[in-house]
C-alpha positions as a Markdown table, in Angstrom:
| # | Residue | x | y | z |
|---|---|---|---|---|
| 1 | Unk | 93.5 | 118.7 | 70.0 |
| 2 | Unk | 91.2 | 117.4 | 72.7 |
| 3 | Unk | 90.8 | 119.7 | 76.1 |
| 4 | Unk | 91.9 | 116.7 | 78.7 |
| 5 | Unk | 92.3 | 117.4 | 82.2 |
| 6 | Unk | 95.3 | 115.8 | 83.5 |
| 7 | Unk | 96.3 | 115.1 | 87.3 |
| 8 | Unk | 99.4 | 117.1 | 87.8 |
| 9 | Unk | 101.7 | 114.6 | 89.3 |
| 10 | Unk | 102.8 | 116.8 | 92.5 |
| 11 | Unk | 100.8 | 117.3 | 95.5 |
| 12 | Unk | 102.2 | 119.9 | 97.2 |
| 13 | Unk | 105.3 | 122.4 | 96.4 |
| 14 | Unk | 106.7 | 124.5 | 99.0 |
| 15 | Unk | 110.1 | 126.8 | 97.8 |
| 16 | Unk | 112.6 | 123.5 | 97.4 |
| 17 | Unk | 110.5 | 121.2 | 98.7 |
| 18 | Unk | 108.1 | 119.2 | 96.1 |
| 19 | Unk | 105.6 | 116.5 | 97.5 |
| 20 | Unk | 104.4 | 114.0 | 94.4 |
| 21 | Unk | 101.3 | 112.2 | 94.8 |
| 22 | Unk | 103.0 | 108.9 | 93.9 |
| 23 | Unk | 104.7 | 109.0 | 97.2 |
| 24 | Unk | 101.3 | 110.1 | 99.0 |
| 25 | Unk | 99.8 | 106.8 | 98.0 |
| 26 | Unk | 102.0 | 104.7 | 98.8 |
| 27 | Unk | 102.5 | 106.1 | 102.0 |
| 28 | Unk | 98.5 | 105.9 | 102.5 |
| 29 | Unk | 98.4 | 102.7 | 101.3 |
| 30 | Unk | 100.9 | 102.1 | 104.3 |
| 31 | Unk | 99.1 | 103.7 | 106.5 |
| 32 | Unk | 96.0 | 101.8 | 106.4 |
| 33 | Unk | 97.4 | 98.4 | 106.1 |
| 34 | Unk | 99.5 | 98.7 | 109.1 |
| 35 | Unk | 95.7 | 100.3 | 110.9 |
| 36 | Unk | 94.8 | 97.4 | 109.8 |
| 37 | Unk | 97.3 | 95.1 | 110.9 |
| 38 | Unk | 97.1 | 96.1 | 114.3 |
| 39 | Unk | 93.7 | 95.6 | 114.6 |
| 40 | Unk | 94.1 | 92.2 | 113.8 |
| 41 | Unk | 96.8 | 91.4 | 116.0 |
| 42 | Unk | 95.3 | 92.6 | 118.9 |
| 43 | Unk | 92.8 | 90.0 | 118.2 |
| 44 | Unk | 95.5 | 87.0 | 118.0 |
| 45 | Unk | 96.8 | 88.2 | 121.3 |
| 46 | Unk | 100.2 | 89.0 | 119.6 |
| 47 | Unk | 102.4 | 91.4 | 121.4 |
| 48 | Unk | 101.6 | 94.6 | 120.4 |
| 49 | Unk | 104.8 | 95.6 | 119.4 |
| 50 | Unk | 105.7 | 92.9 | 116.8 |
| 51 | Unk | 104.4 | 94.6 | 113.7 |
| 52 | Unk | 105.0 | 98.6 | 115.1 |
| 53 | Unk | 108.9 | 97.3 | 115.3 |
| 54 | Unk | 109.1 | 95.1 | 112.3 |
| 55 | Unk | 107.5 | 97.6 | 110.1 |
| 56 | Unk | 110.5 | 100.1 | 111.0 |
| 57 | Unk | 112.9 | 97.6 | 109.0 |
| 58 | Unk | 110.3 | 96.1 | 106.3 |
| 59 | Unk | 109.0 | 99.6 | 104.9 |
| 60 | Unk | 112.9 | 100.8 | 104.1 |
| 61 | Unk | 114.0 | 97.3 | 103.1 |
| 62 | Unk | 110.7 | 96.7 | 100.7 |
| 63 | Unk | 111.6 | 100.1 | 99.1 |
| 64 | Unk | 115.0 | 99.4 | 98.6 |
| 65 | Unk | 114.5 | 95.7 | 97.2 |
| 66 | Unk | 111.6 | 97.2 | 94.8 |
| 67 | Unk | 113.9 | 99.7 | 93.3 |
| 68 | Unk | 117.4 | 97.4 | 93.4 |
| 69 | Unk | 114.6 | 95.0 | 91.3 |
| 70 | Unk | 113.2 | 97.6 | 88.7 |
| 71 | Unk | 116.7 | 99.2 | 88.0 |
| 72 | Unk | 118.2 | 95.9 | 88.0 |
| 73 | Unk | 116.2 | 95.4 | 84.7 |
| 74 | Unk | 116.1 | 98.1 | 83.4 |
| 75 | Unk | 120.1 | 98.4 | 83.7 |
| 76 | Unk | 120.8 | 99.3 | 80.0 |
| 77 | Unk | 118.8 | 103.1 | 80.9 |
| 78 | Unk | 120.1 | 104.0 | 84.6 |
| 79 | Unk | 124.2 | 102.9 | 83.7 |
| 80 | Unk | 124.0 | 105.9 | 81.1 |
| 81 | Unk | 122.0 | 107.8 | 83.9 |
| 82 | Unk | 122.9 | 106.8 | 87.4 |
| 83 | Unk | 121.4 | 109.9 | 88.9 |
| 84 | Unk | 117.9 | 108.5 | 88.3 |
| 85 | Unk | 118.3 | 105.4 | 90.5 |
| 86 | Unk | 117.5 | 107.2 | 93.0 |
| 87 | Unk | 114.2 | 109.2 | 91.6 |
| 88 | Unk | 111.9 | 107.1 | 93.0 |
| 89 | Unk | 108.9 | 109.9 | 92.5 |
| 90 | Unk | 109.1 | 109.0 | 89.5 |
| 91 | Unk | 108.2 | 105.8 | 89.7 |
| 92 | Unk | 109.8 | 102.4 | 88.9 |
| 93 | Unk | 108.6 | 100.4 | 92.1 |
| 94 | Unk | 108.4 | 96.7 | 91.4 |
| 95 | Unk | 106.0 | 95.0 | 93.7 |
| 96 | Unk | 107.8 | 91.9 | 93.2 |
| 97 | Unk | 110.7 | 93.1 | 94.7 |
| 98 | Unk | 109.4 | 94.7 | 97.5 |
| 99 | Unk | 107.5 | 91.7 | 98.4 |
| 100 | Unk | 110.9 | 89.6 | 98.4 |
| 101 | Unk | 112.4 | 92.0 | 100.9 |
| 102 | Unk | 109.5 | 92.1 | 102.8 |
| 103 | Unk | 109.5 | 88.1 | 103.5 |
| 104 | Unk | 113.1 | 88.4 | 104.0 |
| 105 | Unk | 113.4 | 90.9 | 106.7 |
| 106 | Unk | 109.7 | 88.7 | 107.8 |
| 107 | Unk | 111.6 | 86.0 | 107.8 |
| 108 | Unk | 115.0 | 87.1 | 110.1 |
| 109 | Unk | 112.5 | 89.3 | 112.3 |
| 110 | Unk | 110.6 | 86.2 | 113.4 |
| 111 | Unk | 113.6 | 84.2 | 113.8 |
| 112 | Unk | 115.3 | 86.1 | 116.1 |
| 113 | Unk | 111.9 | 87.0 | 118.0 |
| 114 | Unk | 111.5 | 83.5 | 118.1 |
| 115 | Unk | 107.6 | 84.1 | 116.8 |
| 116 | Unk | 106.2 | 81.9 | 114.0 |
| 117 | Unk | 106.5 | 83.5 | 110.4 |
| 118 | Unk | 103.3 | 82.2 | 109.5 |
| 119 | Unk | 101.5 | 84.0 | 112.0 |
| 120 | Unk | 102.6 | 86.8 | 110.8 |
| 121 | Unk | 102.4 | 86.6 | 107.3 |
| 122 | Unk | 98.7 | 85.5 | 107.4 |
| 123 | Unk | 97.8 | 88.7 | 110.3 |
| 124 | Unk | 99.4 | 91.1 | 107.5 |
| 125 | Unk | 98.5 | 88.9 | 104.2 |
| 126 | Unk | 95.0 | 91.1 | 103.9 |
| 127 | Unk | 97.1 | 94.9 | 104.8 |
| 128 | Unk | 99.5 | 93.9 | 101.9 |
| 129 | Unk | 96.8 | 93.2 | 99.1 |
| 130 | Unk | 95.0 | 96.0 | 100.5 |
| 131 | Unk | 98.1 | 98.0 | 100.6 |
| 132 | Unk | 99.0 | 97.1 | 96.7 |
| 133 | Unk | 95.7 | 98.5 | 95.8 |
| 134 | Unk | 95.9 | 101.5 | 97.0 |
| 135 | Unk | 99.7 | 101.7 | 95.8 |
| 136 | Unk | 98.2 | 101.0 | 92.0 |
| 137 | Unk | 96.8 | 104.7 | 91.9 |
| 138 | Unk | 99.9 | 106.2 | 92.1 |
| 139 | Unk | 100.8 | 104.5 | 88.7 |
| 140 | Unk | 97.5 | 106.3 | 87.9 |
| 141 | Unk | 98.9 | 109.6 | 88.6 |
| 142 | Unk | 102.0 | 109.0 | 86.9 |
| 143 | Unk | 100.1 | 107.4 | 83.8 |
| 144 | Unk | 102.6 | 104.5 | 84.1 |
| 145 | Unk | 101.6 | 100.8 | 84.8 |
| 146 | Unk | 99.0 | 101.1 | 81.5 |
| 147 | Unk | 97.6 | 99.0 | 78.8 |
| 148 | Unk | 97.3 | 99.2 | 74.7 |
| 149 | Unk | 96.1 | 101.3 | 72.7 |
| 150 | Unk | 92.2 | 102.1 | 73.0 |
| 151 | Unk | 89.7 | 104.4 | 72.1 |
| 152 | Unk | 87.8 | 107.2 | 74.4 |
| 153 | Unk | 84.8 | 105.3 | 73.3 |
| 154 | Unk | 86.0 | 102.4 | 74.5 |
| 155 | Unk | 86.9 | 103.5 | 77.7 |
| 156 | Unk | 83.8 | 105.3 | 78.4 |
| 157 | Unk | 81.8 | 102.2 | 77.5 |
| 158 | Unk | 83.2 | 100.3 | 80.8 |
| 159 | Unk | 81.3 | 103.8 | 82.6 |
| 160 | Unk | 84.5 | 105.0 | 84.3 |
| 161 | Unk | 84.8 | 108.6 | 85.7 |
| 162 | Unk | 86.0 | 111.6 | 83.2 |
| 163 | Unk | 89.3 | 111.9 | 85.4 |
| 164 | Unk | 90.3 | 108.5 | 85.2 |
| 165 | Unk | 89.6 | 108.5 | 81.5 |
| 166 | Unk | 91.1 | 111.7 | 81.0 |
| 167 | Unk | 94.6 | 111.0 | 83.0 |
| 168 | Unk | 94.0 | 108.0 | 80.4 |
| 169 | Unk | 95.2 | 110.2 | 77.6 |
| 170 | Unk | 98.8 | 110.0 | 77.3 |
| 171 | Unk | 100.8 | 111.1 | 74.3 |
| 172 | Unk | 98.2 | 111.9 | 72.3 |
| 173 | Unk | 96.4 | 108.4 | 73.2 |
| 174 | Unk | 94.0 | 106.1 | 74.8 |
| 175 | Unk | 95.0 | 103.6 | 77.2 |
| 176 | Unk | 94.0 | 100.3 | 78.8 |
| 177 | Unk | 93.7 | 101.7 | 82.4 |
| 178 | Unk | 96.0 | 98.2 | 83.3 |
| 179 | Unk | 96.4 | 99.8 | 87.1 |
| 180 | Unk | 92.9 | 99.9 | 87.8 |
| 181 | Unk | 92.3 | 96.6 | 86.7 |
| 182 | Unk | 95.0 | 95.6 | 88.6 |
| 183 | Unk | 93.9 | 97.6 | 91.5 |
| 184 | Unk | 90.0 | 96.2 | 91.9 |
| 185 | Unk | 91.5 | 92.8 | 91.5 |
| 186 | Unk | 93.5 | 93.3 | 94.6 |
| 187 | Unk | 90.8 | 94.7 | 96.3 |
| 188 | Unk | 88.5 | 91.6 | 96.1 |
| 189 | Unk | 91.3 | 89.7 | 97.2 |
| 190 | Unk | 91.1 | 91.9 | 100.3 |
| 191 | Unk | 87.8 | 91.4 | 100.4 |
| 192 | Unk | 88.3 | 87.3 | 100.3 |
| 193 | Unk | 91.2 | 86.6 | 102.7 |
| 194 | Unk | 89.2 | 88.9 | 104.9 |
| 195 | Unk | 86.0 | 86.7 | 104.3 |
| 196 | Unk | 88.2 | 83.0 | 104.2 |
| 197 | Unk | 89.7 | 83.9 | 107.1 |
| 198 | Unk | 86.6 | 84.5 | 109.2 |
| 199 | Unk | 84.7 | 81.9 | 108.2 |
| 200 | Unk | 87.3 | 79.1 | 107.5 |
| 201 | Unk | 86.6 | 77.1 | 110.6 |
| 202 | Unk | 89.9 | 74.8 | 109.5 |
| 203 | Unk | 92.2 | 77.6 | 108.3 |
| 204 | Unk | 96.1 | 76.4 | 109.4 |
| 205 | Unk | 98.5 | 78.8 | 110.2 |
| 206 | Unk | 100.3 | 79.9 | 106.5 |
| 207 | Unk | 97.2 | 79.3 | 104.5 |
| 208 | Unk | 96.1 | 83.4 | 104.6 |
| 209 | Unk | 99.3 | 84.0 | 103.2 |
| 210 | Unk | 100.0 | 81.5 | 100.5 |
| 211 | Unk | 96.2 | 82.1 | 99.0 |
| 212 | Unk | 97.2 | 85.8 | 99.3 |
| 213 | Unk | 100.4 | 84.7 | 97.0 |
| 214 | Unk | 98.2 | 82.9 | 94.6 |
| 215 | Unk | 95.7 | 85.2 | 94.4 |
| 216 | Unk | 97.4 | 88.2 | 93.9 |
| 217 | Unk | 100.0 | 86.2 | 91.3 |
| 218 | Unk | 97.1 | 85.1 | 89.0 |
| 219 | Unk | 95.6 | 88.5 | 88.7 |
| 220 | Unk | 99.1 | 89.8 | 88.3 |
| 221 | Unk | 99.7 | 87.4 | 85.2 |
| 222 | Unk | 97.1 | 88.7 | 83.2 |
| 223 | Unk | 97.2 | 92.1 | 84.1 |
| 224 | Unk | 101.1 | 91.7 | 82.8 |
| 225 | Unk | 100.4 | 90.5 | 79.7 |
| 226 | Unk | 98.1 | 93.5 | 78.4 |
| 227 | Unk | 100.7 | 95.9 | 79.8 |
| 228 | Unk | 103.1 | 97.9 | 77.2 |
| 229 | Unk | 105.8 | 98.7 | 80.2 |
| 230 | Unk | 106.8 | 95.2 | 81.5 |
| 231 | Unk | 109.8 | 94.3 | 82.7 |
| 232 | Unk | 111.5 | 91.9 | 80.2 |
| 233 | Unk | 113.9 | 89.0 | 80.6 |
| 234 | Unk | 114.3 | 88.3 | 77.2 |
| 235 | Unk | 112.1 | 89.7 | 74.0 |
| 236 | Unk | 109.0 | 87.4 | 74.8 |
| 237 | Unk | 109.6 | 86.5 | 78.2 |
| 238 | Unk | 108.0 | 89.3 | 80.7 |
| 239 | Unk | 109.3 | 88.8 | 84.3 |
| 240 | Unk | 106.3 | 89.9 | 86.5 |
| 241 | Unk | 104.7 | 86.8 | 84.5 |
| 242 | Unk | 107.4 | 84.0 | 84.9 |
| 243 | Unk | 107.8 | 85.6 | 88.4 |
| 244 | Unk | 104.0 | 84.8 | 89.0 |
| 245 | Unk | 104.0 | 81.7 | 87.8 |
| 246 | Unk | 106.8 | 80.7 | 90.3 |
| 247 | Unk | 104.6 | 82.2 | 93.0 |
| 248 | Unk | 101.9 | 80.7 | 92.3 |
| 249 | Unk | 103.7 | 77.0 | 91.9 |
| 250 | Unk | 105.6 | 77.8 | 95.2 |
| 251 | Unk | 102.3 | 78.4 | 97.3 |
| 252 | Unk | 100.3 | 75.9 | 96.0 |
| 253 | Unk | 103.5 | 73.0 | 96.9 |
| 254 | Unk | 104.2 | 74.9 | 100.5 |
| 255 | Unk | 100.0 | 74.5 | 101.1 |
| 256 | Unk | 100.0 | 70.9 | 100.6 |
| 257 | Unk | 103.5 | 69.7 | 101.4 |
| 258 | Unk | 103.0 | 71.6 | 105.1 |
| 259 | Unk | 100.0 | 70.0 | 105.3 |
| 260 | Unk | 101.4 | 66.2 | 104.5 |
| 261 | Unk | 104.4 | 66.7 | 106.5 |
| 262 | Unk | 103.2 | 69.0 | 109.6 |
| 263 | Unk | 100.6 | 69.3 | 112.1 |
| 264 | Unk | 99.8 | 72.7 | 111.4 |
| 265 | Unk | 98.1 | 74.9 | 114.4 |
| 266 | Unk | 95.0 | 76.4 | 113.2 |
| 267 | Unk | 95.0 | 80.0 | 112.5 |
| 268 | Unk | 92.5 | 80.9 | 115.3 |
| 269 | Unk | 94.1 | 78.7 | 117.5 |
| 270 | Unk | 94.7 | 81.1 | 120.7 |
| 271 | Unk | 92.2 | 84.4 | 119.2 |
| 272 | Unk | 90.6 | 85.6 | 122.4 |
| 273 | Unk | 87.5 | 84.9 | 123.2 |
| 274 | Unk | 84.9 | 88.1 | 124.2 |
């Protein structure tokens, strides 16, 4: 048997009380997309309360969609064990479902703020990437989220770390370390809407935010499709994937029909000036 060094999944166990690193990172990836957030509204000259008081709603409502999503599919397992709905620790977050409730409350908050949606979606399009990359290394931790089958060679030819390849080892096995993949390519999609939306000189209002849905959807696809835990809707048919490909059909149509049927304010339209 190999000597493998595994991550223990909690971070910090006081009498009753256990704190799992899963939870850590998510709430860090939280934590510096909404820094990030606010940095960028204050440059937009939104009021600064918008996100502080919509982020009170979206954060509990994204949870709850994410796990009403995952169980949701996975119904046959928690009707015979309705305790573990409510496990979250150990994981069983779908992004995809806390990305529908956080348009939704988006959506309602805006409404009744009277503020445009698309202002808002594009300010917080680079956190939530940003966000989702961080969140991937809590899959990491759990050793969920992973690929086929592979060798120790193999993944010490792509020169990663000995503690990502050892927390690799699962069951007696290699893994495809799918939530790293995953992970870096929502981390250059950071890295792009940050960049597009600098330099993009005729950037309309919504266009951060659908590329951010494309984007992230197309890496999500393929990612899916080497992954041995997806989500199924029927025995070939993985939903991240037909969920993805909706997305990604959805954005592109919303980019060009707003465009043919608007006149769209540009997204720098009222930044202030220094």
């Amino acid at each position: 048997m190999e000597d493998i060094n595994t991550i223990d999944r909690i971070a910090i166990e006081v009498g009753p009380f256990t704190v799992y690193w899963y939870g850590v990172i998510i709430g860090l990836g939280i934590l510096i997309g909404f820094l990030l957030v606010t940095k960028e509204s204050k440059k937009t000259g939104m009021d600064h309360n918008v996100f502080p008081d919509l982020l009170i709603w979206a954060i509990p409502t994204s949870i709850l969609f994410a796990r009403i999503y995952y169980v949701s599919f996975e119904w046959e397992y928690y009707k015979e064990n309705p305790l573990d709905i409510i496990a979250v620790w150990e994981g069983g977050i779908a992004i995809h479902g806390a990305l529908i409730g956080a348009v939704l409350t988006t959506i309602i908050y805006c409404y009744k703020k009277g503020i445009s949606f698309w202002k808002v979606a594009d300010i917080a399009a680079p956190s939530l990437i940003l966000a989702q990359s961080i969140g991937r290394w809590g899959n990491f931790i759990n050793q969920e989220a992973h690929g086929t089958q592979v060798s120790r060679e193999f993944l010490e030819s792509m020169f990663l770390p000995d503690f990502i390849v050892d927390q690799m080892f699962i069951e007696g096995n290699y893994y495809h370390p799918t939530f790293l993949y995953e992970s870096m390519w929502n981390l250059f999609g950071f890295i792009v809407l940050i960049t597009i939306r600098k330099k993009f000189t005729k950037l309309k209002q919504g266009d951060v935010f659908l590329t951010y849905l494309i984007w992230y959807s197309t890496g999500r696809f393929f990612v899916e499709g080497m992954r041995t835990d997806s989500l199924m809707l029927t025995d070939s048919i993985r939903v991240a994937q037909l969920i993805s490909l909706l997305i990604i059909g959805i954005a592109i149509f919303l980019m060009y029909y707003r465009r043919k049927k608007y006149r769209l304010e540009p997204y720098l339209h009222n930044y202030r000036r220094h």
